[in-house]
Structure formats: C-alpha cells, structure tokens
C-alpha positions as CSV (number, residue, x, y, z in Angstrom):
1,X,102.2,68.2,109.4
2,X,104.8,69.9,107.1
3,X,106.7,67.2,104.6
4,X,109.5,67.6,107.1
5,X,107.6,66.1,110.0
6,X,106.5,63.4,107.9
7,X,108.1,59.6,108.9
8,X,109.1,59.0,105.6
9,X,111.2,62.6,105.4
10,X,113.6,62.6,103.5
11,X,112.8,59.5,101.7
12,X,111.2,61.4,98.2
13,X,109.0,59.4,96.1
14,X,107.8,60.3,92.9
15,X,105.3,59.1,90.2
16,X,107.8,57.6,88.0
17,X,105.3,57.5,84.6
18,X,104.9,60.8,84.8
19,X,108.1,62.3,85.3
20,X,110.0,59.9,83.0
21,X,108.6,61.5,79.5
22,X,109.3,64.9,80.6
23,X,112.5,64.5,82.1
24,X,113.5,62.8,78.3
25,X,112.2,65.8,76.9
26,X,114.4,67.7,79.1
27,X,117.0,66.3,78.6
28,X,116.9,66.1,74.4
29,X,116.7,70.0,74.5
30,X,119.1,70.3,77.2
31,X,121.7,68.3,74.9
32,X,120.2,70.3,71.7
33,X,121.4,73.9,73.3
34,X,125.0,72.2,74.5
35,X,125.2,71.6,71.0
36,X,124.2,74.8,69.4
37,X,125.9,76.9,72.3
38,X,129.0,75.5,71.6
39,X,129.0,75.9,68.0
40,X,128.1,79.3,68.3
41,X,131.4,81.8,66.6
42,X,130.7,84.4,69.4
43,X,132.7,85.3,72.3
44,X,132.1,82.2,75.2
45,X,133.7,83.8,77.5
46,X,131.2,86.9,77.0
47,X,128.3,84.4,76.8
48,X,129.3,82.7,79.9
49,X,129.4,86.7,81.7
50,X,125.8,87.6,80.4
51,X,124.4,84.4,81.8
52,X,125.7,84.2,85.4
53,X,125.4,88.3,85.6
54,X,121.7,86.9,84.5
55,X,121.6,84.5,87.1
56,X,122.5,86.6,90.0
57,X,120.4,89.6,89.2
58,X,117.2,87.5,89.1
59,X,118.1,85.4,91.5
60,X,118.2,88.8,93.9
61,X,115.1,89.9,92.1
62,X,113.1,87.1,93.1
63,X,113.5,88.1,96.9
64,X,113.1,91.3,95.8
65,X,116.2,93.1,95.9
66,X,117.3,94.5,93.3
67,X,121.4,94.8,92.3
68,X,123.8,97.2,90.5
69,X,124.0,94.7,87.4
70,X,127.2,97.2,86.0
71,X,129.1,96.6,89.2
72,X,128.1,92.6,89.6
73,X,129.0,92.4,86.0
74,X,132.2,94.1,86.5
75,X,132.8,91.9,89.7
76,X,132.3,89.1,87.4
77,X,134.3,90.1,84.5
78,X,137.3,90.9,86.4
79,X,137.2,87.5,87.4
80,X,137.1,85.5,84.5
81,X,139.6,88.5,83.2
82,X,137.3,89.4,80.4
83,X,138.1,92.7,79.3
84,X,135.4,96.2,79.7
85,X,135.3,99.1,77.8
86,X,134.1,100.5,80.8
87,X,134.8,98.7,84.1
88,X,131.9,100.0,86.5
89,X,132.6,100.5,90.5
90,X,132.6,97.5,92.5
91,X,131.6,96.8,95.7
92,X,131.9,94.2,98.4
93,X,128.8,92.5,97.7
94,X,129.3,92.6,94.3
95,X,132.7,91.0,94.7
96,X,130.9,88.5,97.1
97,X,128.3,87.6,94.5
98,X,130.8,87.4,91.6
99,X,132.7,84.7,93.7
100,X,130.3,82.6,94.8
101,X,128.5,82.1,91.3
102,X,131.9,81.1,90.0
103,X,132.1,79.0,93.1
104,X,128.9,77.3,92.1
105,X,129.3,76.5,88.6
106,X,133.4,75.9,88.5
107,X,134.3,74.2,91.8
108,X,132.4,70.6,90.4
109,X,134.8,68.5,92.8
110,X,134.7,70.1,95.8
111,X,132.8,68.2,98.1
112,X,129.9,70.6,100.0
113,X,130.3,71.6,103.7
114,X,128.5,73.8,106.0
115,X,131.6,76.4,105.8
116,X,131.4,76.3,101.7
117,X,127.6,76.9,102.4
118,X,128.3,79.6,105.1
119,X,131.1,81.2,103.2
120,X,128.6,82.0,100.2
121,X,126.4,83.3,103.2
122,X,129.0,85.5,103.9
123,X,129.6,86.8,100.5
124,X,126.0,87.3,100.4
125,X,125.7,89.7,103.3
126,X,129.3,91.2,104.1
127,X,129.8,93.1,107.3
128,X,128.2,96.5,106.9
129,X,125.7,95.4,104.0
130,X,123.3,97.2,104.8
131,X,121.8,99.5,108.1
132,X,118.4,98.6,107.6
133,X,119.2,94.8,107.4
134,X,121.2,94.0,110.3
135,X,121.7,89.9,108.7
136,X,124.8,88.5,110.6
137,X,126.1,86.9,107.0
138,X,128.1,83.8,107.7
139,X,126.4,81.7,110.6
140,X,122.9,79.9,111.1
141,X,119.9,81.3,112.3
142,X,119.0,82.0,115.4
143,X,116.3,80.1,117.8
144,X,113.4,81.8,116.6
145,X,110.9,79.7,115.0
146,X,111.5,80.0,110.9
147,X,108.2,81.1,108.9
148,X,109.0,81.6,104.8
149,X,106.7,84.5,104.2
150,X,106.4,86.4,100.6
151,X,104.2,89.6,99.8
152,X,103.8,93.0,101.7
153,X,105.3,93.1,105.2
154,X,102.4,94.4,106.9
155,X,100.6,91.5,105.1
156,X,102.9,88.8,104.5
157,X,101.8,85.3,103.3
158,X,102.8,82.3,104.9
159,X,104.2,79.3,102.8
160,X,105.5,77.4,105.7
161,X,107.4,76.4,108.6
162,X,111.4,75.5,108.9
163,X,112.3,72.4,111.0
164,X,113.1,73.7,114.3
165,X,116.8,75.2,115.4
166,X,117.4,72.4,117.8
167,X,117.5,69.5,115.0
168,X,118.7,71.8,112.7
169,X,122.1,70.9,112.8
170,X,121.7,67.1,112.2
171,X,119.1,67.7,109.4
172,X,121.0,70.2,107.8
173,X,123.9,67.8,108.0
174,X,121.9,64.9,106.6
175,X,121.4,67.3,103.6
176,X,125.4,67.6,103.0
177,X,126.0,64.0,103.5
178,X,123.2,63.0,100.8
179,X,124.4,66.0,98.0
180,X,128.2,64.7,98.2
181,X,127.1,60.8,98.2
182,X,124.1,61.0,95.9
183,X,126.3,62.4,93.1
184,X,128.0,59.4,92.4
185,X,124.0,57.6,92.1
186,X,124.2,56.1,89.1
187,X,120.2,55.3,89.3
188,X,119.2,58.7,90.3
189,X,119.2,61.0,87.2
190,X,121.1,64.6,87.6
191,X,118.5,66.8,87.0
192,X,115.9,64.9,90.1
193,X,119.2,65.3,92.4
194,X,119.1,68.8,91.2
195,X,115.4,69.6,91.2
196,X,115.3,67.6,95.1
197,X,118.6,70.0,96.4
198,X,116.4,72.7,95.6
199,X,113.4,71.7,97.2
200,X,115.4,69.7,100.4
201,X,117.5,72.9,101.0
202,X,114.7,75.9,101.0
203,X,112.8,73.3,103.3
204,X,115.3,73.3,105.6
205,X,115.9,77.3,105.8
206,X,118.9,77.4,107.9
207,X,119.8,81.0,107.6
208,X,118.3,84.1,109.0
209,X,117.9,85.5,105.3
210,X,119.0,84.7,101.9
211,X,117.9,81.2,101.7
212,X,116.4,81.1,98.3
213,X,119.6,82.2,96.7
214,X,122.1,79.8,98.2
215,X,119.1,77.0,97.5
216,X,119.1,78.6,93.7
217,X,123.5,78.2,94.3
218,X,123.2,75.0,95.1
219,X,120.7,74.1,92.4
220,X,123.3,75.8,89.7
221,X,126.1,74.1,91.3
222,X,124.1,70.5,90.9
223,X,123.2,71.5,87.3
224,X,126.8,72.4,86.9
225,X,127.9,69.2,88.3
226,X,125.2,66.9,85.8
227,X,126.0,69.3,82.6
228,X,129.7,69.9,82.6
229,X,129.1,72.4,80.5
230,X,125.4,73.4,79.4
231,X,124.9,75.6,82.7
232,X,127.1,78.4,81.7
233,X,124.4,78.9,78.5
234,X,121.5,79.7,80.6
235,X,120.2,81.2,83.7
236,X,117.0,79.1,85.6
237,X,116.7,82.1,88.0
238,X,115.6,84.4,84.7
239,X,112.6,81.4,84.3
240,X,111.8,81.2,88.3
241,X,111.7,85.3,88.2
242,X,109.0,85.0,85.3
243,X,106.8,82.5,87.5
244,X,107.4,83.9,90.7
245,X,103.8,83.7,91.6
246,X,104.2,79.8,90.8
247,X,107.2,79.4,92.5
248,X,105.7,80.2,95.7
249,X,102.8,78.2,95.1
250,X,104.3,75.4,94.3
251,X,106.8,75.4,97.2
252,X,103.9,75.9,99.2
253,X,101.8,73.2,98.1
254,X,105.2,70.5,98.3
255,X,105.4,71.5,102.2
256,X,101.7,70.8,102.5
257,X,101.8,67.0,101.4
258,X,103.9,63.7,102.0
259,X,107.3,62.8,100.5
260,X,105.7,62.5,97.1
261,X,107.0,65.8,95.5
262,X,105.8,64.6,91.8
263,X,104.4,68.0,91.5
264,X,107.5,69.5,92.6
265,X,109.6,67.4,89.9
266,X,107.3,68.5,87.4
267,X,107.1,71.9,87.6
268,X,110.8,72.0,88.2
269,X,111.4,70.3,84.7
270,X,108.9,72.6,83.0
271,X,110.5,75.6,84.4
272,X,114.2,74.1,82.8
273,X,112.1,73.2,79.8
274,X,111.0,76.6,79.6
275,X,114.0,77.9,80.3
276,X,116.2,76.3,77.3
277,X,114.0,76.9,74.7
278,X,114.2,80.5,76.0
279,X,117.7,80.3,75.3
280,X,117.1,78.1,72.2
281,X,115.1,80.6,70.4
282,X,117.9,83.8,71.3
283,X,120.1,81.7,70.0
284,X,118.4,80.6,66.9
285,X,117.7,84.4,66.5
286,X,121.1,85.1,66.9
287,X,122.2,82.4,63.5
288,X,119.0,84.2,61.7
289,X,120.9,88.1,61.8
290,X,124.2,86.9,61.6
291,X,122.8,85.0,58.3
292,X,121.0,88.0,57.1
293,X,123.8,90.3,57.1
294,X,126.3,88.0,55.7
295,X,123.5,88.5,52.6
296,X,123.8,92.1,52.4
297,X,125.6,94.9,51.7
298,X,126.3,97.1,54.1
299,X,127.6,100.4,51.9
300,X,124.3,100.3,50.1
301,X,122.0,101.0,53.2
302,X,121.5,104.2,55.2
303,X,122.8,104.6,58.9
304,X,118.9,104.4,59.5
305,X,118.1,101.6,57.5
306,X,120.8,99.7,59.6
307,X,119.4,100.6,63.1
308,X,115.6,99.5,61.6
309,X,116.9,96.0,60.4
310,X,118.8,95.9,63.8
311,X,115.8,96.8,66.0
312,X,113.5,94.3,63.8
313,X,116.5,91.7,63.7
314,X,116.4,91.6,67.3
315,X,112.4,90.7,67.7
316,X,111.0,94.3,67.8
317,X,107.9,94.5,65.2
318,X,107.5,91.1,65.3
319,X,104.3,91.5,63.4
320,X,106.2,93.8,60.8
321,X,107.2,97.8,60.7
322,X,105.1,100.1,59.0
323,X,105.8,103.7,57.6
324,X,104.6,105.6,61.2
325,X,107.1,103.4,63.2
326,X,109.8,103.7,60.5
327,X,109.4,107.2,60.8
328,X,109.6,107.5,64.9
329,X,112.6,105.4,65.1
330,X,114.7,106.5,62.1
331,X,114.0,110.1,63.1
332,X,113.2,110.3,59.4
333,X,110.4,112.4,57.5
334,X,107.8,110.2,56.2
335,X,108.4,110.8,52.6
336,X,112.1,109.5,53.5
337,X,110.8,106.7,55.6
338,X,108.4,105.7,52.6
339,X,111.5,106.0,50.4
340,X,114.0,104.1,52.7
341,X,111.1,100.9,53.0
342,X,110.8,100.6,49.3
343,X,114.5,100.6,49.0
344,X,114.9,97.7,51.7
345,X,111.9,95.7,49.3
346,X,114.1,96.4,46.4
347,X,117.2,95.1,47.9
348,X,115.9,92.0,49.4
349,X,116.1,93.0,53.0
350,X,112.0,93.3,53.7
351,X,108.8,91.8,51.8
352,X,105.7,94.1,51.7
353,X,102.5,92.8,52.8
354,X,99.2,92.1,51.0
355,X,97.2,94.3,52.7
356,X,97.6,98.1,51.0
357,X,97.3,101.7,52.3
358,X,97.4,102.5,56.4
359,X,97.5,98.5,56.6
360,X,100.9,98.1,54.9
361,X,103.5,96.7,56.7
362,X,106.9,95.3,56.0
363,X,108.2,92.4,57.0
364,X,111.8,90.8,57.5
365,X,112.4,88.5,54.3
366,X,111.6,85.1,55.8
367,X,113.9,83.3,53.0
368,X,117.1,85.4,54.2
369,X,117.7,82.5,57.0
C-alpha cells in the first residue's frame, strides 16, 4: 500500500521528541541569517535576484533540465526593475519562470487554487516549449496511471505510484483546502506545514510533468508565508540539487510506510539546516573581505596582487597559495611571484607558513577579520 492508500491518509503523525530539537535548531539559524542578511550594506535587491535565479535554475536541474540562467535572470531582473549592464534575450519560459517565483515568494495572501496552481503550470510549459516534449502546460494529467520514475529512460527507477485520476480531483482539492486553512494553525509550526506541502503535493502528482518544481513553488511559497522575509536569502532547491540521490530516496521510502513521515520531517529540516548555514558561511565570508580591504591600501598592491587576494578572499586555496599557483594565476614569472608574496607578508595582507622550501605556503592573515 502506498501512504496514500493508507486509512489514516492524510492524517501525518510524527515522532514529536525527535523532531522538536531539530526544528529549534532550525529555527535559531533561520532567525540568525534574517538577522545578518538584513544587516548586510550590499544591494537587497541584487541579493534577492541571485537567490530566486538560484532557486529556479536548480530547481530545473534537479529534473534534469537545464536553463539559460542569463535569460531567467534577465526575466527576473526586469521584473523587480533591477538594472543590467547587459540585459540577456528572454524568452517565454523564461518570462514564465520569472513570474511564477515572484508569484511564490510575494503573493503571501493570496489564497491557493487549482488555477493559481495551473497557471504556474502554464508558465512552466508555454505553448510551443518544446517539440520533443509535447506537455499540454496548464491542465491535469491525463488517465494514465502516474509512476514517479528518476534515472536513464531505458532504465528508469520507480519511486512510486500517484493516487489514481478518478479521485484525483477531490484529493487534490483536499490538499488546497488544508494549505489555505492550516496557515492560520497556530499549533502547527511553519516549517512542518512547509516540509508536509512538499511531501502531500509530490504524492499527489497531478500533472503530466513538472511536478517537483510546482511542489518545490509551493514549498517556497509556504516558507515565504512562515518567514516574511528570510526566504528571499536562500535557495533550498541549491541544497535538494546537492542530495539529489537522497531526495529520491527519501521520497521513496515516505511512500513506502504509514502516515508517520518522521523521516520525512527530518531530513527536510536537515536539508534547511544545511541550507542556511550554506548561506551563513557566504555571508560571513562576505563581512571577512569587505573587512580586509577596508585594512588595506589599495595604491600599494599590484593589479595581480589584487586578483590573488580576490581569488583567495573568495575560498580558493583554502589551504594557502604557494609560489607555483601564484605564478599560474598572476601570469607572473616566478621571481616576480616570489617578490609579490613577500610584499603581501610585509604589508600585512598574508602570513607565511612554518614549513620552508617547496612546502611554503601563504596564508590569508587570520587576524584581518
């Protein structure tokens, strides 16, 4: 029996001693990068571009297609009418995709229908997407039975089966009913309504193709809708993407068992876990070189001293430069590269370390911070 068959579907249960220290964890991070996000001097509006253009692309890359990012981001910045040195060509789709991630994370008080859901579907496969995927983009599937498949198409694996199309409609509706009414649950915390949209919709599978991104929409726009804010600082997709492999697992496994989806909850909050401190660390990376070349000089380094520090500044040689790699990326002789890493020690910009000769390597100064 898949968990849809089950009596108890959709009543979820979960094990609430295991999920209640991890979603406090969560939840302290999640109000840790809202507060260090927001405090950042950059550009928000650019921040908030580079994160849904994040969220799209791997969103698309998790089903294995893969997007013009220029033209999406385009799409995207026209917009939020954020200015482009160089706007790129858009497209329909990439107009479509542009509007319905603004869709998810902006419109928090529209209520959800099946034509807000069907609409995105649209957007997602426009009339003459594509030849080779003849996807009617805008209505439910068709009466064929539903199998979510991943891997090689003459070898696909099977995760599981969709309720059939004739109940369909009413389950699908049952979803809608419970996402409008269950946001206004003061006992049921955001991110479980979140993490149970996500697994409740891809369950369901009610369109021919594309279900895993409007399941990944709906889970942004239920982030969106618990954060206010905090969603336009990261992109979960980017995290999913990394444990594909998992992902698939995991939504196997939850279709295999009862309504207890404690695993699902789990590895949900993990994957958001993982996901801010991704985002936690850029950002704290971001304080560290802004800091570190408020301490120096400019006029006094080299054009190639600059792009070194950059490329080191921004997590390259992470374990410290020596003179070879100097050499290859300053496009430098290695007498001048030698030269240039002595001057950087002088100055206060790198610290040699102990070991000597071919060894040598030169590290950022760790109390520039």
């Amino acid at each position: 029996m898949w968990i849809w068959q089950q009596p108890e579907w959709p009543h979820f249960i979960w094990n609430e001693r295991e999920i209640a220290p991890l979603l406090r964890k969560v939840r302290f991070h999640q109000g840790e990068l809202l507060g260090k996000a927001l405090g950042q001097s950059e550009d928000q509006q650019q921040v908030l571009l580079d994160t849904l253009l994040a969220n799209i692309v791997h969103s698309s890359a998790i089903e294995g297609e893969k997007l013009n990012a220029f033209s999406v981001r385009s799409s995207l910045a026209r917009r939020l009418g954020a200015s482009e040195e160089k706007p790129y060509p858009t497209s329909q789709q990439s107009d479509g995709l542009a509007e319905i991630m603004l869709d998810a994370v902006n419109n928090l008080e529209g209520s959800l229908s099946l034509d807000r859901i069907l609409h995105w579907h649209q957007c997602l496969f426009p009339k003459g997407y594509t030849l080779f995927n003849p996807i009617q983009g805008g209505q439910l599937r068709g009466s064929e039975p539903m199998q979510v498949v991943s891997g090689r198409i003459d070898k696909p694996t099977v995760h599981f089966e969709a309720p059939n199309r004739e109940c369909l409609g009413s389950e699908l509706q049952k979803f809608i009913d419970w996402f409008n009414q269950s946001r206004h649950d003061e006992l049921l915390d955001p991110l479980l309504r979140a993490a149970i949209t996500h697994l409740w919709f891809v369950t369901l599978h009610p369109l021919d193709d594309g279900n895993g991104r409007i399941t990944r929409l709906l889970t942004d726009l239920a982030l969106a809708q618990a954060e206010q804010q905090s969603v336009r600082f990261y992109a979960m997709s980017v995290s999913i993407l990394e444990q594909r492999n998992a992902y698939y697992a995991i939504l196997e496994k939850s279709q295999k068992g009862g309504v207890d989806i404690t695993s699902w909850l789990v590895w949900f909050l993990n994957t958001l876990q993982a996901t801010f401190d991704h985002v936690l660390a850029q950002i704290d990376q971001t304080v560290f070189k802004t800091n570190f070349w408020r301490k120096i000089e400019l006029t006094q380094l080299t054009a190639e001293q600059v792009k070194v520090l950059n490329r080191m500044l921004d997590g390259d040689f992470e374990q410290g430069i020596n003179t070879s790699q100097y050499q290859k990326v300053a496009k430098v002789s290695r007498a001048t590269a030698t030269r240039h890493l002595a001057t950087l020690v002088e100055k206060g910009c790198l610290q040699k370390s102990a070991a000597g000769g071919r060894s040598t390597r030169y590290q950022l100064l760790n109390s520039i911070n």
